[in-house]
C-alpha positions in Angstrom: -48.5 35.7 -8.1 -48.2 39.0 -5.6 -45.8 38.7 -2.9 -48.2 38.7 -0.4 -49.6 35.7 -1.6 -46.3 33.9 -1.4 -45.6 35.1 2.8 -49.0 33.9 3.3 -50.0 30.9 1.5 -46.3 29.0 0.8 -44.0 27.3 3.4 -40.4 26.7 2.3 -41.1 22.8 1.7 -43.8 23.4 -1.2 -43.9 23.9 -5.0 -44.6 27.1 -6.4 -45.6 27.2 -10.2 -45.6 29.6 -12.7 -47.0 30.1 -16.2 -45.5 32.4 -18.7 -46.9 31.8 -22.3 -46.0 28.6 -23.4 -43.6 27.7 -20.5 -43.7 26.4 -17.1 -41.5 27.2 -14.5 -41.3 25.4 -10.8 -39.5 27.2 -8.1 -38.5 25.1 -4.6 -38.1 26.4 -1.2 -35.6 24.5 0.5 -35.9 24.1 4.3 -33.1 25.9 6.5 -31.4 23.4 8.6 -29.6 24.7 11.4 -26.1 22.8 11.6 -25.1 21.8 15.1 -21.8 21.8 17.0 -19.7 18.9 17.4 -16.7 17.3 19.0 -14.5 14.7 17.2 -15.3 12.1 19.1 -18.9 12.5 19.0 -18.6 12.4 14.7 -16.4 9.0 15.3 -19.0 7.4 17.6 -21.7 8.3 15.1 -20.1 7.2 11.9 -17.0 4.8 12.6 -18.8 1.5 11.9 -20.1 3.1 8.5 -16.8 3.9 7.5 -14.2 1.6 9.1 -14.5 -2.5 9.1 -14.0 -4.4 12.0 -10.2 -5.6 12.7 -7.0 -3.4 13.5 -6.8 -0.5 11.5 -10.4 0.7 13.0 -8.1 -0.2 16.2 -5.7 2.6 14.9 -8.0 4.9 13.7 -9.6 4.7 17.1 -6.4 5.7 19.2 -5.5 8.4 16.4 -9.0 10.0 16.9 -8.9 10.0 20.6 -5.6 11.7 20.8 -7.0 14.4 18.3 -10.3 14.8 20.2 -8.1 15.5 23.3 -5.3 17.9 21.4 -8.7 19.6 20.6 -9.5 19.7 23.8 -13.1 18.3 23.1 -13.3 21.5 21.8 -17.0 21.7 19.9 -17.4 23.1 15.9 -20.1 23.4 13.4 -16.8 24.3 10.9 -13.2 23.0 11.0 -11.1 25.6 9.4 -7.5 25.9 8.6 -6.0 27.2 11.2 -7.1 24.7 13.3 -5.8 22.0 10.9 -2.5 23.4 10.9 -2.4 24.0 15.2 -3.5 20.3 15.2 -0.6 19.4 12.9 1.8 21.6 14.5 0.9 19.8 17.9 1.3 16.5 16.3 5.1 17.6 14.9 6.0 19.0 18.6 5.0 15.7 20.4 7.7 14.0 18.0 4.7 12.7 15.3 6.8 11.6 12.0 5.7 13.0 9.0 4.1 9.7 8.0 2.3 8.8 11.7 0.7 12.7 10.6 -0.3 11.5 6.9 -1.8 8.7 8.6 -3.7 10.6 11.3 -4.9 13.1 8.8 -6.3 10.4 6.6 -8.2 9.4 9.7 -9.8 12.7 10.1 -10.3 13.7 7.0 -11.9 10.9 5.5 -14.1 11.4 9.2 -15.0 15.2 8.3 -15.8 14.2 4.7 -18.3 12.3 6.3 -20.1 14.6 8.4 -19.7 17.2 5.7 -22.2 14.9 3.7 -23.9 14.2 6.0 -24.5 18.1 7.2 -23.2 18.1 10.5 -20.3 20.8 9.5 -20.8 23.4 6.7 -16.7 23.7 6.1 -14.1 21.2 5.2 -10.1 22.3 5.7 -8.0 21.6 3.0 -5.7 18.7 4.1 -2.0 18.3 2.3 -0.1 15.3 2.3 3.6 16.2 4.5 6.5 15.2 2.7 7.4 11.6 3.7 11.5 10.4 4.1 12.0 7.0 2.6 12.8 5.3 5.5 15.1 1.9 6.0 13.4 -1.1 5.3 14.5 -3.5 8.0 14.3 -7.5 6.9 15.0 -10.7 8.6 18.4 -12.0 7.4 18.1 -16.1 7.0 20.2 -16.4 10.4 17.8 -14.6 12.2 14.3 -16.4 11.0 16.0 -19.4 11.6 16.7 -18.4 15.6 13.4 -16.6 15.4 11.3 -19.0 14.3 12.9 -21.5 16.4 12.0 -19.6 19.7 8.4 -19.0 18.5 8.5 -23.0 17.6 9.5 -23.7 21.0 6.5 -22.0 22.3 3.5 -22.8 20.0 3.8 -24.9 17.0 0.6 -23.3 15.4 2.5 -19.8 15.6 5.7 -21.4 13.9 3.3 -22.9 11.1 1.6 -19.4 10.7 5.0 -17.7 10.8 6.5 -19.9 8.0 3.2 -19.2 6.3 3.9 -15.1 6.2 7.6 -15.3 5.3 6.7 -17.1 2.5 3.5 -16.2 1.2 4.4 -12.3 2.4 0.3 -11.8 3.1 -0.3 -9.6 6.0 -1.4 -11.1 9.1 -5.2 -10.8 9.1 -4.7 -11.9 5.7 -3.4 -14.9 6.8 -6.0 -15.6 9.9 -8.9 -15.0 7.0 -8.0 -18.0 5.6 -10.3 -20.8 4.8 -10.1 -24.4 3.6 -11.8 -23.1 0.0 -9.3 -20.5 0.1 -6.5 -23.5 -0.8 -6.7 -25.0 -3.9 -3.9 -27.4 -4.8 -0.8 -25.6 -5.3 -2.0 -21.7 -4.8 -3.8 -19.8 -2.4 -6.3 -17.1 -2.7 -6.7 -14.0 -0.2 -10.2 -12.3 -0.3 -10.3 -10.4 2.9 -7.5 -7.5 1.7 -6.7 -4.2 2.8 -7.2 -3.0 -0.5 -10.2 -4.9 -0.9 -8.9 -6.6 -3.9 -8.5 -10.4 -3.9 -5.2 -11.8 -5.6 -4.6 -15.5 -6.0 -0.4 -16.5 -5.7 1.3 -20.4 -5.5 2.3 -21.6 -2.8 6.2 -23.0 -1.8 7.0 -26.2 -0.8 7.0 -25.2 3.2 4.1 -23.8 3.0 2.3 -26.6 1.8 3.3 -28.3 4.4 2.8 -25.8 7.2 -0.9 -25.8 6.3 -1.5 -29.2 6.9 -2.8 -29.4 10.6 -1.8 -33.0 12.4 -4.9 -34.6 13.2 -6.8 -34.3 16.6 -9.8 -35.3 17.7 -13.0 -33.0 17.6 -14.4 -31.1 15.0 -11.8 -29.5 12.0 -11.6 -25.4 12.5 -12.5 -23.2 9.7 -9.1 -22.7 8.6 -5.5 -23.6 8.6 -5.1 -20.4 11.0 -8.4 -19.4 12.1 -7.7 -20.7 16.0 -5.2 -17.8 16.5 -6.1 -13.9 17.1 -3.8 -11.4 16.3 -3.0 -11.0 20.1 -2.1 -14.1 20.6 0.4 -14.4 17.5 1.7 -10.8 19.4 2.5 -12.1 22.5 4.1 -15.0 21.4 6.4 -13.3 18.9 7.5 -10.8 21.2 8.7 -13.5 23.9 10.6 -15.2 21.1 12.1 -11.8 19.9 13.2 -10.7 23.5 15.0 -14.7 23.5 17.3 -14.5 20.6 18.2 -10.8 21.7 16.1 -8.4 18.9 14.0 -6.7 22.0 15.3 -3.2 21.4 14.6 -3.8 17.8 11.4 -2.1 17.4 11.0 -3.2 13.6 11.0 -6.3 14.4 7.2 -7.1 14.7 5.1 -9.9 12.2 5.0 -7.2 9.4 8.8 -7.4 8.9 7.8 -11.5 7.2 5.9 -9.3 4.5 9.2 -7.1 4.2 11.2 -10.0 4.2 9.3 -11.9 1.4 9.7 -8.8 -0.6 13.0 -8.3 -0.2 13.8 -11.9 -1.3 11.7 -11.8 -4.4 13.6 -8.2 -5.4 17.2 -10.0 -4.4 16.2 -12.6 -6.6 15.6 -10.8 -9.8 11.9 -10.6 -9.9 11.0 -7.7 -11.3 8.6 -4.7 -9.5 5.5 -5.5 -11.1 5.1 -8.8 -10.7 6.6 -8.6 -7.1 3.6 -5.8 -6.8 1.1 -8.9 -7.6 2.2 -10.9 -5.5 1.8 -8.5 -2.3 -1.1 -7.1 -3.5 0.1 -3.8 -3.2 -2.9 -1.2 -4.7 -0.4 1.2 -6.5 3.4 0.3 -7.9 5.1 3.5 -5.6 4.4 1.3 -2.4 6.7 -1.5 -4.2 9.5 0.6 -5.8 10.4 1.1 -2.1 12.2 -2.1 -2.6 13.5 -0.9 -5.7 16.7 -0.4 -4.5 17.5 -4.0 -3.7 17.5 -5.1 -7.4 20.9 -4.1 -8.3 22.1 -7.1 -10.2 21.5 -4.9 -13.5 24.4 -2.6 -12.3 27.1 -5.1 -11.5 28.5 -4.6 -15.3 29.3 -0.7 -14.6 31.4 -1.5 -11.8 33.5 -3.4 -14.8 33.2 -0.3 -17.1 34.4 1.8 -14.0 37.1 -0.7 -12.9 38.6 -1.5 -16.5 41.3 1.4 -17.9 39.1 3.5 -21.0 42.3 1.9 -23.2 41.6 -1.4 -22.2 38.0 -1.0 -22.6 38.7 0.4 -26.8 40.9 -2.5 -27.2 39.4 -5.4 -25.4 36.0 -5.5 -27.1 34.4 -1.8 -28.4 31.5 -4.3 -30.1 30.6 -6.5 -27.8 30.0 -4.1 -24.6 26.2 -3.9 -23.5 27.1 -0.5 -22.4 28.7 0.8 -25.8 26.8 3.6 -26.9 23.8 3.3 -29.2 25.5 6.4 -31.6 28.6 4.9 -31.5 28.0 1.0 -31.9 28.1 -0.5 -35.6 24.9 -0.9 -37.7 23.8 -4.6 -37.3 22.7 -4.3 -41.2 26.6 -3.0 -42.1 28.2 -5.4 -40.2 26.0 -8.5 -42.1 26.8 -6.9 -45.4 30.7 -8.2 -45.2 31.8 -11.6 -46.5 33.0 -14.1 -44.1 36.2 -14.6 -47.0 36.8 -11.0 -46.5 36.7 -10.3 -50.0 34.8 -6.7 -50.8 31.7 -6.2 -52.2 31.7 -3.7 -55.5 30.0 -0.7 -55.1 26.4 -0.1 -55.8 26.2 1.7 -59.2 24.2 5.4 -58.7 20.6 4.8 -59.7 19.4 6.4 -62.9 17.1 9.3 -62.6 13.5 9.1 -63.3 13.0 12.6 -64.8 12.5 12.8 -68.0 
């Protein structure tokens, strides 16, 4: 085939084939799409219900692209390259932005860009590196507080002193908790469906809260579920009232998240171990539960013993019988069982005869 039978027989969108011997060969034109520009807020509009579910995280995501769009200055691209990545980030740090609120943020966008990367409306992604996060104090409720806390909020709305037992106890986030249905209870447990990390997870329920899940009975027809009257707002406004009355207004980790801290930190306290306290939140990787890691530390009362006791004392009290004495050092369990309880010794083992001949 001559070339000027390809300019002026072929457009880009057909199949041209050609024979050589025994093989066939197909060549394709692909069509050349021009790539328009963009702002950020125009890719959100088009693609935020495709990516993000309804609720409060698309909420966040929301604010956090609006307040890039207008760092940006609605500024229009067809590519989003690295330098303007690392002016957005460096915008971000200057406005006070922890290192975490920018991790957060720069998930947003890039899982955004990703997006319209696939779908052709950029040719260019940047590449986007996780900031170094500090691991920050986990503030919980001490059983003094809940008590005055939940108190205040009981005052005020008995179905939000219900659903706030039901968090400090079960540890489930809130949306978790408003989810709920009557099939979702099933004698002693509970099962969450609608997750953040879209896993379900089934865990028993304490004494309080079966209790807190019974609704009294009222006339008119039975809601959904043992929460499902409440939004998120209206839990929100009500907590904060009761927070501002027993004097933890200027606290601002004290919101409904710090129940799910609180349960944590009571199962850790209590000498149940990481993983299991990982099934029991849900959490989707371990590293988000060793951040209350540092609470179990009923495994290192003994070396405040070892630290406290004289090394003399420590030789002559009970070398043995320490759980810290040293693995190269301690007797051979085997040895130790080879000595009569009489005390009388054992005769040596005669040397074995050689085999050789």
């Amino acid at each position: 085939m001559t070339n000027e039978a390809i300019q002026e027989g072929f457009s880009s969108d057909h199949f041209a084939q050609f024979s050589s011997q025994n093989s066939k060969f197909k060549y394709t034109y692909n069509k050349i799409r021009e790539v328009k520009s963009h702002r950020v807020g125009e890719l959100f509009s088009a693609y935020r219900d495709i990516l993000w579910d309804d609720g409060r995280h698309k909420y966040n995501v929301s604010s956090f692209i609006g307040e890039i769009d207008e760092i940006l200055l609605g500024e229009r691209f067809s590519a989003f390259d690295q330098s303007t990545l690392d002016n957005l980030i460096g915008t971000l740090r200057q406005r006070g932005n922890s290192n975490a609120t920018i991790n957060r943020k720069m998930a947003a966008l890039s899982k955004l860009l990703r997006k319209a990367y696939k779908m052709g409306d950029i040719h260019s992604l940047p590449e986007f590196r996780r900031q170094k996060e500090r691991a920050g104090r986990i503030r919980f409720l001490e059983r003094d507080e809940e008590a005055r806390l939940f108190a205040a909020i009981r005052s005020r709305s008995e179905d939000a002193y219900r659903l706030s037992v039901f968090l400090v106890d079960s540890g489930c986030r809130l949306g978790e908790a408003l989810g709920l249905i009557w099939n979702d209870i099933q004698e002693h447990r509970v099962s969450f469906w609608i997750t953040k990390s879209g896993r379900s997870r089934t865990i028993p329920m304490t004494e309080r809260v079966k209790e807190v899940i019974k609704l009294p009975p009222t006339e008119g027809r039975r809601p959904k579920g043992p929460f499902t009257t409440f939004s998120q707002a209206q839990y929100r406004a009500i907590w904060n009232e009761a927070k501002a009355e027993v004097g933890l207004a200027a606290d601002d980790q004290v919101v409904p998240h710090i129940l799910r801290h609180t349960c944590a930190s009571r199962l850790v306290q209590g000498g149940i171990d990481i993983r299991r306290v990982q099934m029991w939140l849900g959490h989707q990787t371990l590293s988000m539960t060793m951040r209350y890691a540092h609470l179990a530390t009923n495994d290192l009362d003994g070396c405040v013993v070892v630290l406290e006791t004289p090394r003399g004392e420590q030789s002559a009290s009970d070398p043995e019988g320490s759980v810290f004495s040293s693995p190269v050092t301690a007797p051979s369990p085997l040895k130790a069982s080879r000595k009569p309880a009489d005390g009388t010794k054992i005769p040596a083992k005669a040397p074995r005869k050689s085999s050789k001949i």
